[in-house]
C-alpha positions in Angstrom: 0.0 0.0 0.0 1.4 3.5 -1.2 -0.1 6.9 -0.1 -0.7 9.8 -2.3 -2.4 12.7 -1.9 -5.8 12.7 -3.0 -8.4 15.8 -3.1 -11.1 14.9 -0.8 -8.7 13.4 1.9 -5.0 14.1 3.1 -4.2 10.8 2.3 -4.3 7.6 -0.4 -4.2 4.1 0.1 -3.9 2.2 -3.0 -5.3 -1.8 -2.3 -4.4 -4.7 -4.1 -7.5 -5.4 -6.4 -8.4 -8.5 -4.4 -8.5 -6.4 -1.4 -10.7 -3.3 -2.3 -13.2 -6.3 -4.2 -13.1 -7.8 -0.7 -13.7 -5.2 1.1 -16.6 -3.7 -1.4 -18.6 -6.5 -1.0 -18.6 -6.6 2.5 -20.3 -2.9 2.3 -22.2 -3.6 -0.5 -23.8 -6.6 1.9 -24.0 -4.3 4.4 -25.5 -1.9 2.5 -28.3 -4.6 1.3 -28.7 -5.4 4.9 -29.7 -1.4 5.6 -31.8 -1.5 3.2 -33.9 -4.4 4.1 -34.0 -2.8 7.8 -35.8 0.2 6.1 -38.4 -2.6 4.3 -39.4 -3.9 7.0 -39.5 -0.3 8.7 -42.0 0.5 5.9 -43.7 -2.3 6.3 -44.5 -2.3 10.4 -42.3 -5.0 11.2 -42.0 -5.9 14.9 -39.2 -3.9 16.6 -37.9 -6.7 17.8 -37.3 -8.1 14.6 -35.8 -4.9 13.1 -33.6 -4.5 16.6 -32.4 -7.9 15.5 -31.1 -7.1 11.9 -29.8 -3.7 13.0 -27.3 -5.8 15.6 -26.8 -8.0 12.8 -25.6 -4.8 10.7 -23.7 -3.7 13.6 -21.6 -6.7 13.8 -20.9 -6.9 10.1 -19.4 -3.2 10.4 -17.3 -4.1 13.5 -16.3 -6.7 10.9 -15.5 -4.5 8.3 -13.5 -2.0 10.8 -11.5 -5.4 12.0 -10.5 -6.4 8.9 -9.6 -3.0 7.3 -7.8 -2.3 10.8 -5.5 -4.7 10.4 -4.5 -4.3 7.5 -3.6 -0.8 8.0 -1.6 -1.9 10.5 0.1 -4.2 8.8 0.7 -2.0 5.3 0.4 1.6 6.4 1.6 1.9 10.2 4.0 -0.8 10.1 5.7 1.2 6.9 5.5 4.6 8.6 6.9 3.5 11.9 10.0 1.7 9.7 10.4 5.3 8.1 10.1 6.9 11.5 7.1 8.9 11.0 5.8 8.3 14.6 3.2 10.6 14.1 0.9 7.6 12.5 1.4 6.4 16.5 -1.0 9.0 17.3 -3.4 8.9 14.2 -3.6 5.5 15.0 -4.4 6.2 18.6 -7.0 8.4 17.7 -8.6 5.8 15.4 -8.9 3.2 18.1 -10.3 5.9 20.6 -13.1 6.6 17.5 -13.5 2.9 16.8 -14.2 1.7 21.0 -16.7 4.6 21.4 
């Protein structure tokens, strides 16, 4: 993974193709999942029910986070700390703080 810099963000992370597909179709299952909570939102479902599939959409993003977490770690942080940019330490820091909210 290589960073850039890149207009909407101060950083780029180029994936391996297998990676980004990866990762894209765990959102894109996660986005199906969303959108079946707001189906059975429009059509009354019991809240228990919807409760149920909005922790199951939870979990998947946990999943999501976990997977692209670590690989961060192992591309991006593990690179930076080699070059001795220690400020990724901290960005890193302030990730996990976001993340265990």
């Amino acid at each position: 993974m290589t960073e850039t810099t890149s207009c909407c963000c101060t950083k780029k992370t180029v994936r391996p193709e297998e990676d980004r597909k990866k990762l894209v179709n765990r959102l894109k299952r996660i986005e199906g999942q969303v959108r079946g909570i707001i189906g059975m939102l429009e059509n009354d479902a019991y809240c228990n029910d919807i409760l149920v599939q909005s922790a199951a959409v939870n979990a998947a993003v946990n999943a999501f986070n976990k997977e692209l977490l670590a690989a961060h770690i192992k591309t991006c942080v593990a690179r930076d700390i080699r070059e001795g940019k220690d400020e990724t330490i901290d960005e890193l820091v302030v990730t996990l703080q976001k993340l265990m909210k």
